[in-house]
C-alpha positions as CSV (number, residue, x, y, z in Angstrom):
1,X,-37.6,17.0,63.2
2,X,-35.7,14.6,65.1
3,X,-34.4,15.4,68.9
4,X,-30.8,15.6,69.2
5,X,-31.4,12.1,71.6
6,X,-32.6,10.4,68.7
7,X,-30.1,11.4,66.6
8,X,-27.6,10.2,69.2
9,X,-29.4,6.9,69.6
10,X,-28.9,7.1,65.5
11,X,-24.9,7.6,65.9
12,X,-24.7,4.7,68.6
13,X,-26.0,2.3,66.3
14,X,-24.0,3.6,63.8
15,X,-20.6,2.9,65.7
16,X,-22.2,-0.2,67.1
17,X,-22.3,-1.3,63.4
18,X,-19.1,-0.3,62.3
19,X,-17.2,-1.9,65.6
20,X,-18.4,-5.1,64.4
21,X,-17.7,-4.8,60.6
22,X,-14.5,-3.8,61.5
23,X,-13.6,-7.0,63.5
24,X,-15.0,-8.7,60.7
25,X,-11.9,-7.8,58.6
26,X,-9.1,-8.3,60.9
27,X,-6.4,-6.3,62.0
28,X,-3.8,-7.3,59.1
29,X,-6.5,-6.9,56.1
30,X,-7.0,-2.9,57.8
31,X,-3.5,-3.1,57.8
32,X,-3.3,-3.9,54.0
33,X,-6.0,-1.6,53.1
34,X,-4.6,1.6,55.1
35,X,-1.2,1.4,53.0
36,X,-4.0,1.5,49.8
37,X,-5.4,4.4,51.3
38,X,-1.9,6.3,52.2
39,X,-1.1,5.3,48.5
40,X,-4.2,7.2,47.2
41,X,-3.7,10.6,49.8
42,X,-0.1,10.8,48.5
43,X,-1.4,11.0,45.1
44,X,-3.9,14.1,45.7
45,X,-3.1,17.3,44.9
46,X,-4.4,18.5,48.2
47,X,-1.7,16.5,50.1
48,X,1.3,17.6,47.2
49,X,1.1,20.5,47.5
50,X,1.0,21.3,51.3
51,X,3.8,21.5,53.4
52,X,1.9,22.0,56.8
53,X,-0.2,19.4,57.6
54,X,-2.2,17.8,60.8
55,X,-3.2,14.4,60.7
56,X,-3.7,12.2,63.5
57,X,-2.1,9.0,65.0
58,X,-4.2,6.5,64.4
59,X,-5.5,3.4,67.3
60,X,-5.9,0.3,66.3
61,X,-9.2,0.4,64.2
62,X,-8.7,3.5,62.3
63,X,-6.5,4.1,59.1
64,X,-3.3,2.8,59.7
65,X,-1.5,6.1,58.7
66,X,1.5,5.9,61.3
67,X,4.2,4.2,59.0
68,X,3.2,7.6,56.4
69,X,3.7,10.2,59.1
70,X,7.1,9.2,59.6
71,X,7.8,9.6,56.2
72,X,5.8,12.7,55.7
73,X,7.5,14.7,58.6
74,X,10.9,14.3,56.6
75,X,9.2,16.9,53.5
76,X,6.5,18.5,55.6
77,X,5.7,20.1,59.0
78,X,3.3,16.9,60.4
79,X,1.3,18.3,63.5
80,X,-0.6,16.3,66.0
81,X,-3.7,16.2,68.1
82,X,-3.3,16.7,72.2
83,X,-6.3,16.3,74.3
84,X,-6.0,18.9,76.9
85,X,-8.8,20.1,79.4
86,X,-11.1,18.5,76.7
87,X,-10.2,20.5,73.7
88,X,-7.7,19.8,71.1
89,X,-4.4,21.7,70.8
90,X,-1.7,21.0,68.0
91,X,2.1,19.7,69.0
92,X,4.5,19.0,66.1
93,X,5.1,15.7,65.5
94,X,9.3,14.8,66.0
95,X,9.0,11.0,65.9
96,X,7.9,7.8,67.8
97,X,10.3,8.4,70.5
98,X,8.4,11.2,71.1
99,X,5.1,9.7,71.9
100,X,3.0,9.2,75.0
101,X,-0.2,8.1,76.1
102,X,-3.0,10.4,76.0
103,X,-6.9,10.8,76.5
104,X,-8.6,7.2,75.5
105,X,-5.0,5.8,75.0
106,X,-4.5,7.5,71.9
107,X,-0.7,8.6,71.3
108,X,0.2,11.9,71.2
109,X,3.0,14.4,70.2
110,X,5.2,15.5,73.7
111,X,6.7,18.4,70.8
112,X,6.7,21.9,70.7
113,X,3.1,23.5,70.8
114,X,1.8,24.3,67.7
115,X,0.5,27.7,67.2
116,X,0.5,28.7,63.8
117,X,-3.4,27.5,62.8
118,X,-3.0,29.5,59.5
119,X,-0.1,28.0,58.2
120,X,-1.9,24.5,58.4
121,X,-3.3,23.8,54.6
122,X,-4.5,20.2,55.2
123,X,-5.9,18.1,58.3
124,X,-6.1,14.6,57.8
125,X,-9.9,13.2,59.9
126,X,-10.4,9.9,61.1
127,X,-13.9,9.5,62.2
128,X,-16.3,6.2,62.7
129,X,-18.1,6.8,60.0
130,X,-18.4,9.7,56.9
131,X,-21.5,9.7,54.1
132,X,-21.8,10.8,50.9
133,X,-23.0,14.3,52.3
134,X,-19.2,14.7,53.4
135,X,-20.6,14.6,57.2
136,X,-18.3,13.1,59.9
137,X,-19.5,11.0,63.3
138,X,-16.6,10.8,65.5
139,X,-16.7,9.1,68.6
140,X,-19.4,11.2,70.5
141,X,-16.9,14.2,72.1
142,X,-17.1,16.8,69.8
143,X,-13.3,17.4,69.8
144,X,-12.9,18.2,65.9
145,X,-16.2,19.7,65.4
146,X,-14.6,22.2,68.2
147,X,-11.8,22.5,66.6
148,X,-12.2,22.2,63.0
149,X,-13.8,25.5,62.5
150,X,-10.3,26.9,64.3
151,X,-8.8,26.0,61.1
152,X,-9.0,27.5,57.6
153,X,-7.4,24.2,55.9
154,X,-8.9,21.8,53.6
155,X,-10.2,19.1,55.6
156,X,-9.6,16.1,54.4
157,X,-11.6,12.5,56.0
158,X,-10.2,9.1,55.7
159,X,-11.5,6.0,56.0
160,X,-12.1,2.3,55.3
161,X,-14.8,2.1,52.4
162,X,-17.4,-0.1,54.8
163,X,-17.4,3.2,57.3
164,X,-19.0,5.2,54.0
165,X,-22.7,5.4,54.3
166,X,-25.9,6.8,52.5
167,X,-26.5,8.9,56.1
168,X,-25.6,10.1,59.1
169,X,-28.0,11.9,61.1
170,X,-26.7,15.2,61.9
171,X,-26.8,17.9,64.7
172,X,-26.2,21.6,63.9
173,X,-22.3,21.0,65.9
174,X,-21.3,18.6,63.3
175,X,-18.7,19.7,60.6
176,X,-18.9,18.8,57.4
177,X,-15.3,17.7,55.1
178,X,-14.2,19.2,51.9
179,X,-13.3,15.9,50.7
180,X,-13.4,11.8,52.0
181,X,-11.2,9.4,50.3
182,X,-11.5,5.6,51.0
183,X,-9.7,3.1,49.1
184,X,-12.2,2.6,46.4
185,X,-14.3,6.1,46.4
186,X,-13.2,9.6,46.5
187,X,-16.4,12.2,47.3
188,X,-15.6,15.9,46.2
C-alpha cells in the first residue's frame, strides 16, 4: 500500500504533466474545444433537465465554460464557488459585473449566499485531471472533496480529453464523479 506522500508525489507529476500538455495546445485551441464541450453538456439529460445548477468560473487553463454561464443563468439558477476561511460556500451567480477576485485569482460571485444545498441537482467539476474510474485530482486543497459530499446532486466533471487518464492514485478523501464528459469520451 502506498503512503499518502507517495501518492501525492504521484498527483504532482500528474499536474506537472498536464500544465505542459496544456501549453502545448494554446489558449485559442482550449478556447475552441471548451465551446465543443459546452455543446456536448447542453445536450445531456442531466444538465436539461435541472434548473439549479453549480458550476464554476473557469481560469485560464480549465474549460472555457464562462460564455455558457451567462447563457445558462437566463433558464436556470447558476451558483458559484467562494473560497472563504478555506472551505467552499455557494453565491448565486447575477453576471460579470458581479465578479471579483478571489482565493488563487479565481473569480467569484459577490451575490446573494446560497443556502439551499438540496435544491442543487447538478455541479459542474473542473479538476486537473479525471480517469476512467470517475476519480478527480484537483489542485492539492481538498476544497470539493470537502464539499462535494455537502451535496446530494449529480456531479458532473469536465474536461479536455488529454486530462483523461488510465489512473490516478487515490487517497480515502478523494470523491469520485457520477459522470466525466470531455469532447470526445463520455464515462458513465
Amino acid at each position: 500500500m502506498k503512503s499518502s506522500k507517495e501518492i501525492n508525489d504521484e498527483k504532482s507529476a500528474i499536474r506537472h504533466t498536464i500544465k505542459i500538455q496544456k501549453r502545448e495546445f494554446g489558449q485559442s485551441k482550449l478556447d475552441a474545444i471548451s465551446a465543443s464541450i459546452i455543446t456536448r453538456i447542453e445536450s445531456m439529460t442531466e444538465f436539461c433537465g435541472a434548473q439549479t445548477i453549480a458550476c464554476y468560473y473557469p481560469l485560464s487553463f480549465e474549460v472555457n465554460i464562462a460564455p455558457a454561464i451567462d447563457r445558462w443563468r437566463r433558464e436556470k439558477t447558476i451558483v458559484l464557488p467562494v473560497v472563504e476561511k478555506g472551505e467552499i460556500e455557494l453565491r448565486q451567480y447575477c453576471g460579470k459585473e458581479c465578479l471579483r477576485e478571489g482565493a488563487f485569482r479565481v473569480m467569484e460571485p459577490t451575490g446573494q449566499l446560497f443556502d439551499s444545498m438540496d435544491s442543487i441537482e447538478l455541479i459542474i467539476v473542473p479538476g486537473v485531471a479525471f480517469d476512467i474510474k470517475k476519480n478527480r485530482m484537483g489542485y492539492g486543497k481538498g476544497y470539493y472533496d470537502r464539499f462535494l459530499p455537502k451535496l446530494n446532486a449529480k456531479k458532473m466533471g469536465i474536461c479536455f480529453d488529454f486530462q483523461l487518464i488510465e489512473h490516478i492514485p487515490t487517497l480515502s478523501t478523494d470523491i469520485k464523479m457520477d459522470l466525466i464528459l470531455t469532447e470526445q469520451r463520455l464515462v458513465l
